[in-house]
C-alpha positions in Angstrom: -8.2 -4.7 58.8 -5.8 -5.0 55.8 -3.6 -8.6 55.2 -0.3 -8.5 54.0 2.5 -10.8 53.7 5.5 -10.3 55.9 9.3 -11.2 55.1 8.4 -15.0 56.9 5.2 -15.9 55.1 2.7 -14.9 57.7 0.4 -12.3 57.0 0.7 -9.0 58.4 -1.8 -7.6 60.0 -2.5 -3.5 59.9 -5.5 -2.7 62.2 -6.9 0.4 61.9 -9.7 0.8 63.9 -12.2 3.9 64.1 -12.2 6.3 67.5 -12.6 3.8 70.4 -14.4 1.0 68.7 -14.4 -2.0 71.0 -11.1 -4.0 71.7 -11.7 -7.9 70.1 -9.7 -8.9 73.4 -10.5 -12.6 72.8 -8.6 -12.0 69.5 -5.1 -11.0 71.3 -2.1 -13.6 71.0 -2.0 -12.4 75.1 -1.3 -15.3 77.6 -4.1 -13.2 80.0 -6.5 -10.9 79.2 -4.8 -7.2 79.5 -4.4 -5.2 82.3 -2.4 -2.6 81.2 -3.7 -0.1 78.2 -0.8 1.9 76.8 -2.0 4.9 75.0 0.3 6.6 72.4 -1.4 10.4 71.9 0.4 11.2 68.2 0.5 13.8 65.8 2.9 13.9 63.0 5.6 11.8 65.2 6.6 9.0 62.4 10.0 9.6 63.4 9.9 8.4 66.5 6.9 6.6 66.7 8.1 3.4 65.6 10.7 3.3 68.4 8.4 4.1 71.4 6.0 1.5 70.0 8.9 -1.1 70.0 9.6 -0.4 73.6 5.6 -0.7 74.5 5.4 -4.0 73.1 8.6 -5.3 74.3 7.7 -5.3 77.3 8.5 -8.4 80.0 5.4 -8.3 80.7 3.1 -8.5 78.1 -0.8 -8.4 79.2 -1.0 -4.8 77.2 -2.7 -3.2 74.8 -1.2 -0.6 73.0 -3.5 2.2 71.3 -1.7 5.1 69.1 -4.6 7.8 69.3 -3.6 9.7 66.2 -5.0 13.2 65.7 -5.2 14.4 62.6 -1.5 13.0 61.8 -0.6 14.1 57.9 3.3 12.2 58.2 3.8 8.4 57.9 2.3 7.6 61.3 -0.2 5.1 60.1 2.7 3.8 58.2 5.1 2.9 60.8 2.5 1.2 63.0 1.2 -1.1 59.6 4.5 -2.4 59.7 4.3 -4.1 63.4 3.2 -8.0 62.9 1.4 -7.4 66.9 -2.4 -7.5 67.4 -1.7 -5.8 70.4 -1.1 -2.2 68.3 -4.1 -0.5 67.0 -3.9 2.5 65.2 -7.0 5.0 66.1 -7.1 7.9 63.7 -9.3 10.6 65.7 -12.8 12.3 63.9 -11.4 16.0 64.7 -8.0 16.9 65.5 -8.2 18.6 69.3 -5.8 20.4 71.1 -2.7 18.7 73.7 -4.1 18.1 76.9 -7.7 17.4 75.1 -6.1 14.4 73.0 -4.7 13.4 76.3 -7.7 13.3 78.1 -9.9 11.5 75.1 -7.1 9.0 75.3 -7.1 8.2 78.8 -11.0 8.5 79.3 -10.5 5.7 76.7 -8.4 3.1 78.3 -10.8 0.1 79.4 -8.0 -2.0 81.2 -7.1 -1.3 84.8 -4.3 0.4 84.5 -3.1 2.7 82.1 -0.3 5.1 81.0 0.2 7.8 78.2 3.4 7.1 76.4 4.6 9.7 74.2 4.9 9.3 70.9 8.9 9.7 70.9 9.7 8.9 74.4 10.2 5.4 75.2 10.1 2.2 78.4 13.1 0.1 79.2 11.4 -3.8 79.2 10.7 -3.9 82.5 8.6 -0.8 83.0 5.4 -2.2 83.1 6.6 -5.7 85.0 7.9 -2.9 87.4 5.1 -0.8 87.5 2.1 -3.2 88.0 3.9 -4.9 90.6 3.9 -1.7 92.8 0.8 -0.6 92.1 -0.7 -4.4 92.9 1.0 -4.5 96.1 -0.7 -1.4 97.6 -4.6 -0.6 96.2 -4.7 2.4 98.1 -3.0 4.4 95.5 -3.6 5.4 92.1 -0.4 6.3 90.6 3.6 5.2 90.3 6.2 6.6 89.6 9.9 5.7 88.3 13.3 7.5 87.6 14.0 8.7 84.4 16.9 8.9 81.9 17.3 11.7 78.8 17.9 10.4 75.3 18.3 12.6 72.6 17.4 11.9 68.5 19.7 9.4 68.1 18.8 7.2 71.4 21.9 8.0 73.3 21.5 8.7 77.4 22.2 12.3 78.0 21.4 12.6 81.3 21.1 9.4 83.1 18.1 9.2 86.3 17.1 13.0 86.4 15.4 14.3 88.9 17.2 11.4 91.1 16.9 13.6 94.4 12.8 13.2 93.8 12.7 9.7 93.2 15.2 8.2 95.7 12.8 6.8 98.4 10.3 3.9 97.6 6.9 3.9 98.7 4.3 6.9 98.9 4.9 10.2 98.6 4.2 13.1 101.5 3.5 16.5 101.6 7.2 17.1 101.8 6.9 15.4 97.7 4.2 17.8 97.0 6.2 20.9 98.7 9.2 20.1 96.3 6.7 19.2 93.2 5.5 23.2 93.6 9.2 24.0 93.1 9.5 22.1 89.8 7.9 19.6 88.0 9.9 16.1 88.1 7.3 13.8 86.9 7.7 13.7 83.3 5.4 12.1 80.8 6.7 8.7 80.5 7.2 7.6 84.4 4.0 7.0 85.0 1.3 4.4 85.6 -1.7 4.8 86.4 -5.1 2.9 87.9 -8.0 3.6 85.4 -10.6 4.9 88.1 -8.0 8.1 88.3 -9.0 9.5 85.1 -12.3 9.2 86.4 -12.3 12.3 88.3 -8.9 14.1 87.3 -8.3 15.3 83.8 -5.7 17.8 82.2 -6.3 21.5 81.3 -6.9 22.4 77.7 -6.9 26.1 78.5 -2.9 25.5 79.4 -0.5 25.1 76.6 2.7 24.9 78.4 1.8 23.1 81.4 -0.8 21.1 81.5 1.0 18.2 82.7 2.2 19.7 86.1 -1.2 21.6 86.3 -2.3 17.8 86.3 0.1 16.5 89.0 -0.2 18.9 91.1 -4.3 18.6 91.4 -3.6 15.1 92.0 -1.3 15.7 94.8 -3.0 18.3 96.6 -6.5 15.4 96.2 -4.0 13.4 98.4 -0.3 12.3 98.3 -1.0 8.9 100.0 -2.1 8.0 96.9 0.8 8.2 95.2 3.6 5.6 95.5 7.2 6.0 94.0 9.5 3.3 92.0 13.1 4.0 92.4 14.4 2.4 89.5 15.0 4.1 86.0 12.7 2.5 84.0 11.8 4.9 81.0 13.4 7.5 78.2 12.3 10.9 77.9 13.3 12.3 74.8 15.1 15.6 74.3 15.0 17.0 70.8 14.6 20.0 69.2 11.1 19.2 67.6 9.2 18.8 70.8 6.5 20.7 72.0 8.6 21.4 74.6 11.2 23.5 73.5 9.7 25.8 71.2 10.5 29.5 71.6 6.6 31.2 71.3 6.3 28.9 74.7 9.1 30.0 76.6 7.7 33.3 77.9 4.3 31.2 78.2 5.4 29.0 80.7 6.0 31.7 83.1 2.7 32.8 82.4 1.3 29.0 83.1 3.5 29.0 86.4 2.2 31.3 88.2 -1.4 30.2 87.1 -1.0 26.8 88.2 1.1 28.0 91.9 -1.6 30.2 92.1 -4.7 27.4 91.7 -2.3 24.8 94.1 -2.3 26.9 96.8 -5.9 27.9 96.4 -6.3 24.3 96.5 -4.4 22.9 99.2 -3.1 24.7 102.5 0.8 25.5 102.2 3.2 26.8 104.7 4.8 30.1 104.2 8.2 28.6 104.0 7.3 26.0 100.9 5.1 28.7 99.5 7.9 31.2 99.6 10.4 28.5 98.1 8.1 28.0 94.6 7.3 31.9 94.3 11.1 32.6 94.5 11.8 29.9 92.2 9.2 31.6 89.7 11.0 34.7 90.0 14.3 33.2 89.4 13.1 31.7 85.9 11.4 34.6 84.7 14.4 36.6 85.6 16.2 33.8 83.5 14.0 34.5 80.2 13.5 38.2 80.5 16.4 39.2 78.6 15.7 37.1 75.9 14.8 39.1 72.9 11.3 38.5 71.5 12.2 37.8 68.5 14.6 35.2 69.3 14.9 31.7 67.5 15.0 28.8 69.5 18.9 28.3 68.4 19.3 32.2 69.6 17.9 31.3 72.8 19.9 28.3 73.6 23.2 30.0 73.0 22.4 33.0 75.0 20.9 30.2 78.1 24.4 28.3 77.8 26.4 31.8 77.8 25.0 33.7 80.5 26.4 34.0 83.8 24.2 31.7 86.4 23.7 31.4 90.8 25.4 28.5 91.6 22.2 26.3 92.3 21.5 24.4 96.0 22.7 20.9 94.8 24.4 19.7 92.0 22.3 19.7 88.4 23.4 18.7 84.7 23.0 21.3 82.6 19.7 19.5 80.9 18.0 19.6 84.6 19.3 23.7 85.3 17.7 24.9 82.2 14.6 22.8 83.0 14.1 24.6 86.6 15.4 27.9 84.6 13.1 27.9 82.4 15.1 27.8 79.3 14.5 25.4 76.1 16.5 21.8 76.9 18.5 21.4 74.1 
């Protein structure tokens, strides 16, 4: 732990901890003892790290921890956290830098609190997430996971698309098969709308074999273990960011996607019995997106690709879509 003075006189405090070293929790200025771990999987996202941590420990409710798993960062990460005055924040560089979903799952695995979430390192919480969140998930311990609506930022923190995915977050309470039916179609749960009870990452974990999609790889196993254990938040109460940088929207992953697609289809329906119609839905929604990317040269740069997405003659789609959520279910890069 290093000391340093802030602009007011008080010393700063940087901690620094190594990977998963116990949490002083009698130490934290925290009116209870936490409930809710917040952990921040980062590498090389000093630009936007500082913001997302701002929004974690702004929250209204404040019994949190918040953890920034850093693996193998070489940017100003460390940086940007030593300037929060917060003994909530830890900063936890990693021993070996791992792969996506691997970071993800060390991170969760590591939570110690009751509930936890994975926050992006450049997507951010309005103040009232976790107030929000816990409140839902304390008033029905049969489930393991919420979920809220969702608004689009871009670099400079502007909305871009306001409540995405609206028609999959519009009823309160826990989700059905009917959720899990539309989930196979497209994947609406992004990173940041999420919190979970610990005890889940007990037993569920991410895919490191999958690049692309290990996320909805993730959701769906969790939805077809049982989709009474899932409860839904109707209110917008996080920012997924949209840039240019993220993982996301690379090129190389574009064609991989498809690839991951019809992997993960393929393993849900193994998994869980599905009806022909909701079965025949998702596979014709593959084939739509792959016939999206198909022409795309393979060579193209991600610029290339987003001017050939936004000039190419599209099927009207069932309902109306921004243009952010029609290259999402098209497969294209969301810039």
């Amino acid at each position: 732990m290093v000391a340093r003075r802030c602009c007011h006189g008080r010393p700063r405090q940087t901690i620094i901890r190594g990977p998963f070293a116990p949490l002083n929790i009698s130490a934290m200025s925290t009116e209870h003892s936490p409930r809710v771990s917040v952990m921040i999987p980062n590498l090389d996202g000093g630009r936007f790290l500082g913001r997302t941590v701002e929004s974690a420990l702004g929250q209204t409710r404040g019994d949190l921890v918040v953890r920034v798993i850093d693996n193998g960062s070489t940017d100003d990460s460390a940086a940007v956290c030593a300037r929060f005055d917060d003994p909530r924040l830890t900063f936890e560089p990693q021993p070996a830098r791992v792969g996506m979903a691997d970071n993800w799952n060390r991170a969760a695995r590591a939570a110690t609190t009751e509930y936890v979430a994975l926050l992006h390192a450049d997507d951010r919480w309005y103040p009232d997430f976790t107030a929000r969140m816990v409140a839902a998930l304390d008033a029905d311990p049969g489930v393991d996971v919420a979920f809220c609506g969702i608004d689009v930022i871009d670099d400079d923190d502007r909305v871009v698309v306001r409540n995405i995915h609206r028609h999959a977050h519009a009823r309160p309470g826990r989700m059905s098969a009917r959720d899990r039916d539309a989930l196979l179609r497209r994947n609406t749960l992004l990173a940041p709308s999420w919190l979970a009870r610990r005890r889940l990452f007990d037993h569920a974990a991410w895919d490191a074999s999958l690049r692309w999609a290990p996320d909805w790889d993730f959701w769906l196993k969790v939805f077809d273990a049982g989709t009474e254990r899932i409860t839904r938040v109707t209110e917008v109460l996080c920012q997924y960011r949209n840039h240019a940088g993220s993982g996301t929207f690379r090129e190389e992953l574009v064609r991989l996607r498809m690839t991951e697609e019809a992997e993960l289809l393929r393993r849900s329906f193994a998994r869980r019995t599905t009806s022909a119609a909701a079965q025949a839905e998702a596979e014709a929604g593959l084939i739509e997106r792959q016939a999206a990317v198909a022409p795309i040269p393979a060579a193209a740069t991600n610029d290339e690709i987003s001017e050939w997405a936004i000039a190419r003659p599209r099927p009207e789609p069932r309902m109306p879509l921004s243009t952010f959520e029609w290259n999402c279910s098209n497969g294209l890069p969301m810039r």
